[in-house]
C-alpha positions as CSV (number, residue, x, y, z in Angstrom):
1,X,74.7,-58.0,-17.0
2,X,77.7,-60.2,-16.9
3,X,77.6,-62.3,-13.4
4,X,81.0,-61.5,-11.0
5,X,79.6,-63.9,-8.2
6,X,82.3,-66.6,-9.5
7,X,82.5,-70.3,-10.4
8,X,84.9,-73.2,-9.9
9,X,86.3,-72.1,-13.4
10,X,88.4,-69.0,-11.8
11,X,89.5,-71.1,-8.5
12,X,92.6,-71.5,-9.1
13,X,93.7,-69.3,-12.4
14,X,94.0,-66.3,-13.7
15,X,94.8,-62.9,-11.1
16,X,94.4,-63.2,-7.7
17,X,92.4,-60.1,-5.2
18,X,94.1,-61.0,-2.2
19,X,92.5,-58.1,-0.1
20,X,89.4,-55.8,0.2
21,X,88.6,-53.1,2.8
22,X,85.8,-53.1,4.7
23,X,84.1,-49.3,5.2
24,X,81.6,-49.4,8.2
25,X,79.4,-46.1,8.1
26,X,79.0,-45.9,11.8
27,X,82.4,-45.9,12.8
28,X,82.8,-43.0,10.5
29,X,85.6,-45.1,8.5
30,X,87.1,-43.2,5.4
31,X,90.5,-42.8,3.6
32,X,91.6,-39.2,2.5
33,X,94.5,-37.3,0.7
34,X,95.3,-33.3,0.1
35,X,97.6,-33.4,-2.8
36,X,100.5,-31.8,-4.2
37,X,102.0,-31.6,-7.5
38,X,100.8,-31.1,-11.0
39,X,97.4,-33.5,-12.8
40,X,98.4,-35.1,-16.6
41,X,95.3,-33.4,-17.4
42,X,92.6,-31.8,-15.6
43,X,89.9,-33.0,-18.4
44,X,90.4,-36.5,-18.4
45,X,90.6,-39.2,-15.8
46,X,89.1,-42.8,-15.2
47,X,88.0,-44.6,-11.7
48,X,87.7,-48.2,-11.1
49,X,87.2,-50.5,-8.2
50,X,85.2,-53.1,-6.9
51,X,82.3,-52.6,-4.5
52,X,80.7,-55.2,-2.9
53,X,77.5,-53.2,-1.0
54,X,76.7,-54.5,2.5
55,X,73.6,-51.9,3.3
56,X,71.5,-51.1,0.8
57,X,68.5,-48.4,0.5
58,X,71.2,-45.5,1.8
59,X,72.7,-42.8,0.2
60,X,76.3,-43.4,0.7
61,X,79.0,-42.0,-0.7
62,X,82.3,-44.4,-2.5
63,X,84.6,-41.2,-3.5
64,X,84.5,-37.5,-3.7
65,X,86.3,-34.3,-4.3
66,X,85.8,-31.4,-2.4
67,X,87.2,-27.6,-2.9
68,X,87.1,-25.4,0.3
69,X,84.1,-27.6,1.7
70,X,82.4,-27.0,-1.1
71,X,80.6,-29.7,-3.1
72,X,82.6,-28.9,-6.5
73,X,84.9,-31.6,-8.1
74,X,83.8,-34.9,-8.5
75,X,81.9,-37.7,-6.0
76,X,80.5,-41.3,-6.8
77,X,77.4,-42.4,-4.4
78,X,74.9,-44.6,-4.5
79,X,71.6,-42.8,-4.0
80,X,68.6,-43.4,-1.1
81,X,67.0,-45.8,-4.4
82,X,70.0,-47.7,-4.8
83,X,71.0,-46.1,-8.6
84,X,74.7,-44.8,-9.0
85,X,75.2,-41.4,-9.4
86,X,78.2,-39.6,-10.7
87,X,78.5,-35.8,-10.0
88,X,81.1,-34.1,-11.9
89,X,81.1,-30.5,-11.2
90,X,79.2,-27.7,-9.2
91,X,75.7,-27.5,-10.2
92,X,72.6,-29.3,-10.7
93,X,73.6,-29.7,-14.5
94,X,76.4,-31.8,-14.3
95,X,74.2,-34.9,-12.6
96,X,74.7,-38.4,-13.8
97,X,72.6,-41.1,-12.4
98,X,72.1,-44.7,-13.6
99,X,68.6,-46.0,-15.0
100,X,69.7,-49.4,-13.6
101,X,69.6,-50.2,-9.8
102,X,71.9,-52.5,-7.9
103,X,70.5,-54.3,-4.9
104,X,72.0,-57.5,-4.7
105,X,74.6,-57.2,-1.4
106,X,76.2,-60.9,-2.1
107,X,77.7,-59.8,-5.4
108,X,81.0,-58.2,-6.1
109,X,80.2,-54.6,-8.7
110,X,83.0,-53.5,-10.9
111,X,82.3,-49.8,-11.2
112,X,84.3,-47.9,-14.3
113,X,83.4,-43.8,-14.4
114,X,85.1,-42.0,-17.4
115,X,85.0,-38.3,-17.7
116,X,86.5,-36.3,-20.7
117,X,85.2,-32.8,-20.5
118,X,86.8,-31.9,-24.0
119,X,84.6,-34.7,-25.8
120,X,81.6,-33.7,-27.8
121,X,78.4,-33.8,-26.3
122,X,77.3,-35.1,-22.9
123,X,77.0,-38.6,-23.5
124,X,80.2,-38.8,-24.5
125,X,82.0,-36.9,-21.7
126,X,81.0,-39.2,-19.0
127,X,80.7,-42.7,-18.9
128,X,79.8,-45.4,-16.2
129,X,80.2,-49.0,-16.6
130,X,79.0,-52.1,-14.0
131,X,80.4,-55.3,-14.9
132,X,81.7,-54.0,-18.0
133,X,78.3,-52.6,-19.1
134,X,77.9,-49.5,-19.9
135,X,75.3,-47.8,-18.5
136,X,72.2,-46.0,-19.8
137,X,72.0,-43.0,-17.5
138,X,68.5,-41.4,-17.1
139,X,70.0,-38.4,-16.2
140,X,72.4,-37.5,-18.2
141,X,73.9,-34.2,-18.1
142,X,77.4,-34.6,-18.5
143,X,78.4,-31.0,-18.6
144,X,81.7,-32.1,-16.8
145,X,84.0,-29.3,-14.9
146,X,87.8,-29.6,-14.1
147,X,88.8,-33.1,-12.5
148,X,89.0,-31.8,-8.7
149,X,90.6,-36.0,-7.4
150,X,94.0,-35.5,-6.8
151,X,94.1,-31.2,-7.4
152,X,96.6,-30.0,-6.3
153,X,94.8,-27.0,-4.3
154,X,95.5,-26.6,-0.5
155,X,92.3,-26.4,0.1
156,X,91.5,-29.7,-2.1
157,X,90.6,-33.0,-0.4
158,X,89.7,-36.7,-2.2
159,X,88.6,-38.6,0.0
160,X,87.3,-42.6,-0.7
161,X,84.5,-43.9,1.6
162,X,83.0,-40.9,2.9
163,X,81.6,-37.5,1.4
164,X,82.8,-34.4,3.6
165,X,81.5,-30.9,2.4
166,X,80.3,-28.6,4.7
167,X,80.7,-30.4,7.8
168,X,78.1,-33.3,6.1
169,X,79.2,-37.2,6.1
170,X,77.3,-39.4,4.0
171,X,79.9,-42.9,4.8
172,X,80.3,-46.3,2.4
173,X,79.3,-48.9,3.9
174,X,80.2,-52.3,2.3
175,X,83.7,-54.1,0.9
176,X,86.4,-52.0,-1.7
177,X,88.8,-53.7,-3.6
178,X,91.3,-52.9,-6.5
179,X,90.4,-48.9,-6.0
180,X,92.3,-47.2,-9.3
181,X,92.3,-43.1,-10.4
182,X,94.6,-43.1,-14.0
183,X,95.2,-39.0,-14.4
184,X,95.2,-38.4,-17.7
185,X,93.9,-41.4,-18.6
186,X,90.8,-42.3,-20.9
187,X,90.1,-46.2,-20.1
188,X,87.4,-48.2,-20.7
189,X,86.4,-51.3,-18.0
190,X,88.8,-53.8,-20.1
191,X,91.9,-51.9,-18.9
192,X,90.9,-53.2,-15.6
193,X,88.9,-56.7,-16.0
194,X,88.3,-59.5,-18.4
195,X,85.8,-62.1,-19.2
196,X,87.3,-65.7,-18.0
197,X,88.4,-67.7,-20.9
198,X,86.5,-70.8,-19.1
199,X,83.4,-69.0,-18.2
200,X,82.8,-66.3,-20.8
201,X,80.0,-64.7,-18.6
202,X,81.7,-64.1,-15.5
203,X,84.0,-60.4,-15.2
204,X,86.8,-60.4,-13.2
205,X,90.0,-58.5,-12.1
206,X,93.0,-57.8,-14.1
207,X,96.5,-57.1,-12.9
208,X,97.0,-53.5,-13.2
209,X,100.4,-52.5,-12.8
210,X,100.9,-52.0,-16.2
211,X,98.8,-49.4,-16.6
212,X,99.6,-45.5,-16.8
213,X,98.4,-43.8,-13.4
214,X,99.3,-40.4,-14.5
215,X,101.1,-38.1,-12.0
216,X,98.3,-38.2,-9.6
217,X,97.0,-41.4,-10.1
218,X,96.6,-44.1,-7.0
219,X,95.9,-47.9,-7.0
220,X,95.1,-49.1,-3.6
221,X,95.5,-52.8,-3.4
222,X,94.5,-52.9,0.3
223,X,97.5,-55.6,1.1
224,X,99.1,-53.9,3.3
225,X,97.4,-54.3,7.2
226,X,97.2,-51.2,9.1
227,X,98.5,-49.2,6.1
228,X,95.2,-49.5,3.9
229,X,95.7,-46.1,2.3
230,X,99.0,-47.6,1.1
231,X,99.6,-46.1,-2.5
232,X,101.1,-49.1,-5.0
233,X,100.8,-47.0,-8.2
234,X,104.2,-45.9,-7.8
235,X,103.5,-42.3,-7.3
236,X,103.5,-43.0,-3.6
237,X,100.0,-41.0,-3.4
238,X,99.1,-42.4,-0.6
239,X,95.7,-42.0,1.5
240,X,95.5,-41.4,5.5
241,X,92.9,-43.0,7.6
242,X,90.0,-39.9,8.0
243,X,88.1,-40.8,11.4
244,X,88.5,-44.8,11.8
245,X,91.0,-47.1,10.0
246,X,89.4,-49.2,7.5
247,X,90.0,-52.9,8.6
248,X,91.6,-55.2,5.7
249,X,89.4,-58.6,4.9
250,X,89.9,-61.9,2.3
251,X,86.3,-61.4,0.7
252,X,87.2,-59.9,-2.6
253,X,85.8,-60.6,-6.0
254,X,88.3,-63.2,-7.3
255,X,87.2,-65.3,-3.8
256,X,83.8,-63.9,-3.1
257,X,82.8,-65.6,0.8
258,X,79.2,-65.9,2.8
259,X,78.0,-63.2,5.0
260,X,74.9,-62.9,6.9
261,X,71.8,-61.7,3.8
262,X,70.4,-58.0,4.9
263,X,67.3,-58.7,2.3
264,X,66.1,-62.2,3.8
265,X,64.6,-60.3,6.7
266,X,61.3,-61.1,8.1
267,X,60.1,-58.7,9.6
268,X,63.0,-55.7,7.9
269,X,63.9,-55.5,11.8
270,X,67.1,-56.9,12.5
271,X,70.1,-54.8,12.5
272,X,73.2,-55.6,9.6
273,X,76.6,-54.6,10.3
274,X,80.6,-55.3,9.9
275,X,80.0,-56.1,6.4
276,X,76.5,-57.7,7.4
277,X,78.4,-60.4,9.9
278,X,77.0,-58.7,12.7
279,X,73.4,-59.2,13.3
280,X,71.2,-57.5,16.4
281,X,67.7,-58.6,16.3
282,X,64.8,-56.4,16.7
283,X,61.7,-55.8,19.3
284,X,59.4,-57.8,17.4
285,X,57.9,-61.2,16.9
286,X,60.2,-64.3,16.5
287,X,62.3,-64.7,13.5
288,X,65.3,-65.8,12.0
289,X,68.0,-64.8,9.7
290,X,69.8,-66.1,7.0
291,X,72.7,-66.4,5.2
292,X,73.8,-65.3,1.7
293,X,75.3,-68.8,0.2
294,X,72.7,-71.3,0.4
295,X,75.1,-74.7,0.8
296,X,73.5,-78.2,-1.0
297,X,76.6,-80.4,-1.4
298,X,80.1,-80.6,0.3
299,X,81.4,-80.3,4.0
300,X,81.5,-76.5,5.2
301,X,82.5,-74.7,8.4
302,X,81.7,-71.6,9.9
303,X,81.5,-70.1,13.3
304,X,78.9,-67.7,15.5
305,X,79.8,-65.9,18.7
306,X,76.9,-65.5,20.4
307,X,77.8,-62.4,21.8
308,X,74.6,-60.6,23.8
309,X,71.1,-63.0,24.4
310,X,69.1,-63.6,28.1
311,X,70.5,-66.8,29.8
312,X,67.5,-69.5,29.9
313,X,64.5,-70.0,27.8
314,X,66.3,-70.7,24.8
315,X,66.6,-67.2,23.6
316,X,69.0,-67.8,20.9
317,X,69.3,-70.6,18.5
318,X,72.2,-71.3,16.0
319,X,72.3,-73.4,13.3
320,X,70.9,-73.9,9.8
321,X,67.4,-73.7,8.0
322,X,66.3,-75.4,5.0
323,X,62.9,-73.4,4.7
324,X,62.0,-70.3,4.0
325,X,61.9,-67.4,6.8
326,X,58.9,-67.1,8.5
327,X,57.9,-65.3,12.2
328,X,59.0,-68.5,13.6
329,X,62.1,-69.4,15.7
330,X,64.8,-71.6,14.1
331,X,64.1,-75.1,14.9
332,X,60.1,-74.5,14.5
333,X,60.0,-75.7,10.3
334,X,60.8,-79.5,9.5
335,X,63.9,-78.3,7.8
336,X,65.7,-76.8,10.6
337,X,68.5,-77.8,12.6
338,X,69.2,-75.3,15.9
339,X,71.2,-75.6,18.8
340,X,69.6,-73.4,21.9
341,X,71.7,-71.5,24.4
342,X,69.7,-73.6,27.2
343,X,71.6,-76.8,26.0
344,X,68.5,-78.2,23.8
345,X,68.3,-79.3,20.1
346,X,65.2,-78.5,18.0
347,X,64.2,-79.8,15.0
348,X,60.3,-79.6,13.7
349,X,59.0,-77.4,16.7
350,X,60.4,-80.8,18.5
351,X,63.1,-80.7,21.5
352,X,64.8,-83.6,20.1
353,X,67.6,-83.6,22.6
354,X,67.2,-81.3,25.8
355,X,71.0,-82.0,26.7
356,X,72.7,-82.0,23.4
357,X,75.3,-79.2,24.7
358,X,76.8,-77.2,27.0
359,X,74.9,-74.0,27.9
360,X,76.1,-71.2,26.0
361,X,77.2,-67.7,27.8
362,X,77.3,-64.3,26.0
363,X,80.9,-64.3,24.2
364,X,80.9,-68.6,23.3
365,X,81.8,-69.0,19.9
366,X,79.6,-71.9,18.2
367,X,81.3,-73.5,15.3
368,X,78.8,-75.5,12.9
369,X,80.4,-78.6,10.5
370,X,77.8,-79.3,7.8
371,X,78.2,-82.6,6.7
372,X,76.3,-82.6,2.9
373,X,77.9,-85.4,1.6
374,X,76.7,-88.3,4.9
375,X,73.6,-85.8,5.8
376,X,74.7,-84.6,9.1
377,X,75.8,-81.7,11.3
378,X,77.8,-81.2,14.6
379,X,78.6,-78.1,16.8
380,X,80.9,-76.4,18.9
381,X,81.4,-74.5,21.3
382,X,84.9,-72.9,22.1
383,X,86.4,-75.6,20.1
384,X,84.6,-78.5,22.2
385,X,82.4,-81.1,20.4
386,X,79.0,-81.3,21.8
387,X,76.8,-84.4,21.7
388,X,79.4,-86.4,22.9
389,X,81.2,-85.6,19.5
390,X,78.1,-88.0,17.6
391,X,76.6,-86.2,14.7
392,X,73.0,-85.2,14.0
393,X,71.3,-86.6,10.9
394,X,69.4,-84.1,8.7
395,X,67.3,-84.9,5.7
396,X,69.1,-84.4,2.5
397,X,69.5,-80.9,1.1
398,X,67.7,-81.7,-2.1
399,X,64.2,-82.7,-0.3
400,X,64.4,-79.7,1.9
401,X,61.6,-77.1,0.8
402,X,65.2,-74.6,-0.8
403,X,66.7,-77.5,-2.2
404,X,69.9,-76.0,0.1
405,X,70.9,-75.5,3.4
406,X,71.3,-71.9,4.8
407,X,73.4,-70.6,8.1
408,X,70.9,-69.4,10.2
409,X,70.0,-67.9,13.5
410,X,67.1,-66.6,15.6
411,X,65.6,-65.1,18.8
412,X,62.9,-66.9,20.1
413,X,61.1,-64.1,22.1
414,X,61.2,-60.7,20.3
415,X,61.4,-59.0,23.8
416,X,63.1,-55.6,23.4
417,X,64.5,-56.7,26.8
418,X,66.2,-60.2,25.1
419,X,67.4,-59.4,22.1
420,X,69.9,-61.4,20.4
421,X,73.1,-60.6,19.2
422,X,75.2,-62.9,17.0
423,X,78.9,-61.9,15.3
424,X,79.5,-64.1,12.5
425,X,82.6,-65.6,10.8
426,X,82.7,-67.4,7.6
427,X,86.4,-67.2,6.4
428,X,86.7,-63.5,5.1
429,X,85.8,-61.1,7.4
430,X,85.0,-61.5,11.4
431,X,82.7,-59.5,13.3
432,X,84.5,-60.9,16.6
433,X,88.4,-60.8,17.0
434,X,89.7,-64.0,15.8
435,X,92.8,-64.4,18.5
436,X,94.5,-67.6,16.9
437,X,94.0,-67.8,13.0
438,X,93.4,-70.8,11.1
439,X,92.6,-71.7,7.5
440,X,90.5,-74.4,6.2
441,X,92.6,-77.6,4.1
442,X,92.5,-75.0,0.6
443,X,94.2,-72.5,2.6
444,X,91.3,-70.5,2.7
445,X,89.5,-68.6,5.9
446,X,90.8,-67.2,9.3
447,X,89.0,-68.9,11.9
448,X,89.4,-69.1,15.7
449,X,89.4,-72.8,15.4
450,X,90.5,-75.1,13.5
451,X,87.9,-76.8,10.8
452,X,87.5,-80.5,11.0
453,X,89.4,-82.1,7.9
454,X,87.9,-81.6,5.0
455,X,85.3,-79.1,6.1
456,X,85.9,-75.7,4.1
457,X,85.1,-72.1,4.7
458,X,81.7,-70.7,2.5
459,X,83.6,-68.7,-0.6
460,X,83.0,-69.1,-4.0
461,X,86.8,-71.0,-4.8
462,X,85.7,-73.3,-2.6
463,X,82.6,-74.2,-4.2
464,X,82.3,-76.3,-8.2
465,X,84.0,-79.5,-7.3
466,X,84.3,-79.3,-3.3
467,X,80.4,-79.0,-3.1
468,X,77.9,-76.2,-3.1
């Protein structure tokens, strides 16, 4: 399958994602329309968009289309096993579901359904595509009905993010970008993406407004803040806010950034959300969590609020880990580097410094410059140096045990009475409110704080010939 993660080659070429909408599942966050008007053709119609999953292992819903509460009309999910499955009808025999499975929640998935009822024979009347590879489905009944998305019924409702029949909700949670329903239309993936001419293996967006939508087509670029539902097909179809507004974000797949990584989980404990920026540690043994991007050249910037921990004992550690998780607290391998909320510095199980900082307090935001190219590190906290503004040496990222360096933080007792709560920030989406707004020397990132010159915010334009 063609990698979408991207490389230097696409940095600063070809069509730019500038926005993606983040759906978080427990605030119930969805995007819905009852239509009017006439379809181009109730047999045919194509979907594309651009999923970038931030929980994985839960049946979730990414569209559907419901008559009177009923589950007939057509809904994409991904199942409990992490397949795709396309439903396009009202009964168990028109169930599509992928043989593949798609698991990896740092990659961006361009997701093409096609559906022509009036074609001959079942493979043939519906279609899914990843990465502009079509599918093998392992159940594939086709048996399509009438395309429900964007009926015209009073009763009808599409809705994106969300499944709503009979009073059930089965919510999306991850990143959606580039979300596209041509009426009428019959499209295959290269109507909506293209290999890049430097880097023939890697998919990416195409500009689509000179497609045909169809009279009830919608493109929802997600540009417009506080109006995500915002229609730009030029039918003006556009989608209201269901329970929570969506919230808009800079991670898309032309400029893929870091988040926290929901599968480098000790011990499968610690609690993912906000697009896997927010992490809540669990009643269990010490252990730390990782990020997505492992970082082995360059200068990089990111920042942590430590938002909920117990004062003293050095509950809570931020920094970054060069080893592989183990039920340790960060700062316990050779390869880690952690700043304590009790003011100390650890490095090899070793206080090396037991007044390097400030104290933290719930609500501080810690800001980490990694230093790759010289070997060192500094932190911050509420935009103050610590350490007297010197840096910290750190062995080279090649002779670490990764061969990279890895955001990273930890609770050091495991008590379901101290458990630790970091919101993270690397550029594209925040799990804390970022009050100020400030972009790294590419332009790139919003961050509370200004990044030292020359350090960069972890996205994948910023990486090739910045570092990596």
């Amino acid at each position: 399958m063609p990698l979408i993660l991207g490389t230097n080659s696409i940095k600063d070429t070809g069509y730019n994602v500038a926005n993606s909408a983040n759906f978080e599942s427990a605030n119930s966050q969805a995007l819905s329309k009852d239509y009017s008007g006439t379809h181009s053709d109730t047999n045919q119609g194509t979907w594309s968009m651009w999923i970038k999953r931030a929980k994985l292992a839960t049946r979730m819903k990414i569209f559907g289309a419901y008559i009177d509460g009923n589950q007939s009309g057509q809904n994409l999910e991904f199942q409990a096993n992490d397949t795709l499955r396309y439903r396009a009808g009202s009964g168990s025999s028109d169930i599509n579901i992928t043989d593949a499975v798609y698991r990896d929640p740092s990659a961006w998935y361009h997701i093409v359904v096609q559906q022509d009822s009036d074609a001959s024979g079942a493979s043939n009347q519906v279609k899914i595509w990843v990465n502009n590879t079509l599918q093998t489905l392992s159940t594939n009944n086709g048996a399509p009905g009438i395309i429900q998305f964007g009926h015209a019924d009073a009763a009808a409702n599409s809705i994106i993010g969300a499944e709503e029949s009979a009073g059930n909700s089965t919510y999306f949670d991850g990143y959606m970008a580039e979300f596209a329903y041509c009426d009428g239309q019959k499209l295959d993936p290269t109507s909506f993406g293209e290999y890049d001419e430097d880097s023939p293996t890697i998919w990416k967006p195409k500009d689509l407004s000179g497609l045909t939508f169809g009279s009830q087509g919608v493109w929802l670029d997600f540009e417009t803040s506080g109006t995500m539902g915002n229609d730009v097909s030029g039918n003006n179809n556009d989608f209201a806010t269901e329970d929570n507004a969506v919230e808009q974000t800079t991670d898309t797949p032309t400029n893929n950034f870091c988040t926290m990584n929901p599968l480098d989980n000790y011990y499968a404990g610690s609690t993912f959300s906000e697009g896997n920026n927010k992490v809540v540690t669990a009643a269990s043994p010490s252990g730390y969590n990782v990020s997505t991007i492992g970082l082995s050249a360059g200068k990089w910037y990111w920042e942590v609020e430590a938002d909920s921990f117990s004062t003293g004992n050095d509950y809570c550690q931020i920094g970054i880990s060069g080893s592989p998780t183990s039920a340790q607290w960060l700062g316990y391998n050779p390869y880690d580097w952690a700043m304590s909320n009790d003011s100390v510095l650890y490095n090899d199980e070793t206080e090396l410094d037991q007044s390097y900082s400030s104290a933290m307090s719930a609500g501080d935001i810690v800001s980490v410059a990694l230093n790759l190219d010289d070997n060192e590190i500094k932190f911050y906290i509420n935009g103050t140096v610590q350490n007297s503004g010197n840096a910290t040496s750190i062995t080279a990222a090649a002779s670490t045990t990764l061969g990279a360096y890895f955001a990273a933080a930890s609770d050091f007792s495991g008590s379901a009475s101290n458990l630790v709560t970091t919101k993270w920030n690397f550029g594209g989406f925040s799990a804390f409110t970022v009050s100020s707004g400030n972009a790294d020397d590419n332009g790139y990132g919003n961050f509370e704080y200004a990044p030292p010159s020359g350090f960069l915010a972890v996205c994948t334009k910023n990486l090739g010939s910045d570092g990596g």
